[in-house]
Steps between C-alpha positions, in 0.01 A plus 500: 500500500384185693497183313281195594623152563637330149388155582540391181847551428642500887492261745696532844650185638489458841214672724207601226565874474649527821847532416798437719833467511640228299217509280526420128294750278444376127418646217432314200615647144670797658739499226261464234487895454886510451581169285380327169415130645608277169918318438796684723877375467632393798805662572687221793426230664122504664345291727081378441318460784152289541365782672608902528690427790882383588375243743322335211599198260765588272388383145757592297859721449449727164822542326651828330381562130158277513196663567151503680180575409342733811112487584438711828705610773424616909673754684538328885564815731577467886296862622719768638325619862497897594373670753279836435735744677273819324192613294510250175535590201159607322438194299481268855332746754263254543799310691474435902805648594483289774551138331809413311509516076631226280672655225506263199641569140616840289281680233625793271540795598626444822195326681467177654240281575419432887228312709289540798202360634420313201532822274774594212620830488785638207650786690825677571705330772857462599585117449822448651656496901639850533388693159324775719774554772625805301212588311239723549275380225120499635349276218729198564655586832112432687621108584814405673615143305558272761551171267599561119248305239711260310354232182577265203371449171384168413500415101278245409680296152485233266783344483732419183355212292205400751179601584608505848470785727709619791581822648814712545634781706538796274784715452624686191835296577386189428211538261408763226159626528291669178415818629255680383552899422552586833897484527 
């Protein structure tokens, strides 16, 4: 299945749609699918940033047993790179095997979300340095990795007694999300 630009939802930072490496992709209310937005407890000590980044102002340090109210989140993913070493997998035969694909974030079911030439494609695709050396597994092993994707999750919050907003790094160690029926 081919899958047009999602301009809405996506933007690319750094070269528009012309990904490379050291590129930031974002995706704005990834998590929205797996998590109740609303109060979460947080669980240790947290630091609130200005902006969904470490090099931004810190606002605040949440303590354990107070709580925050979430309102969105972003998933910030650094793009894996392969390298089309064989025929791809159905879903992205429209690839050119003869250009380099950014492979982004995980779906169910095994298939991840990749990029090329301005195009999304969810397909089946090895995603890490090595995971097709001993494997002779056509629908994944059609891309040699040559740079493992890697991301955050930005949670956008209210914070305790204010109507001021920040954002923190998310982890389940330091802050427990609502999920919804998923896990």
């Amino acid at each position: 299945m081919r899958l047009v630009p999602m301009f809405a939802s996506l933007l690319m930072c750094g070269s528009a749609f012309g990904a490379t490496l050291g590129d930031v992709f974002i995706e704005r209310d990834d998590c929205a699918n797996e998590i109740l937005f609303g109060p979460w407890p947080v669980k240790k000590q947290t630091i609130v940033y200005g902006e969904p980044s470490t090099d931004s102002k810190q606002l605040a340090i949440l303590e354990p047993n107070t709580s925050v109210t979430t309102l969105s989140c972003e998933a910030h993913i650094t793009p894996g790179i392969a390298q089309i070493v064989g025929k791809p997998y159905k879903t992205t035969k429209d690839l050119n095997p003869n250009e380099v694909v950014y492979i982004l974030d995980s779906f169910e079911g095994g298939r991840t979300r990749v990029f090329q030439n301005g195009t999304f494609y969810i397909t089946k695709i090895a995603t890490k340095i090595g995971q097709c050396d001993d494997r002779d597994d056509s629908r994944r092993c059609w891309a040699k990795v040559l740079k493992e994707p890697s991301g955050r999750t930005w949670i956008k919050v209210e914070m305790p007694g204010s109507s001021a907003v920040g954002w923190i790094l998310f982890g389940v160690e330091n802050i427990s999300p609502t999920w919804r029926n998923t896990h």
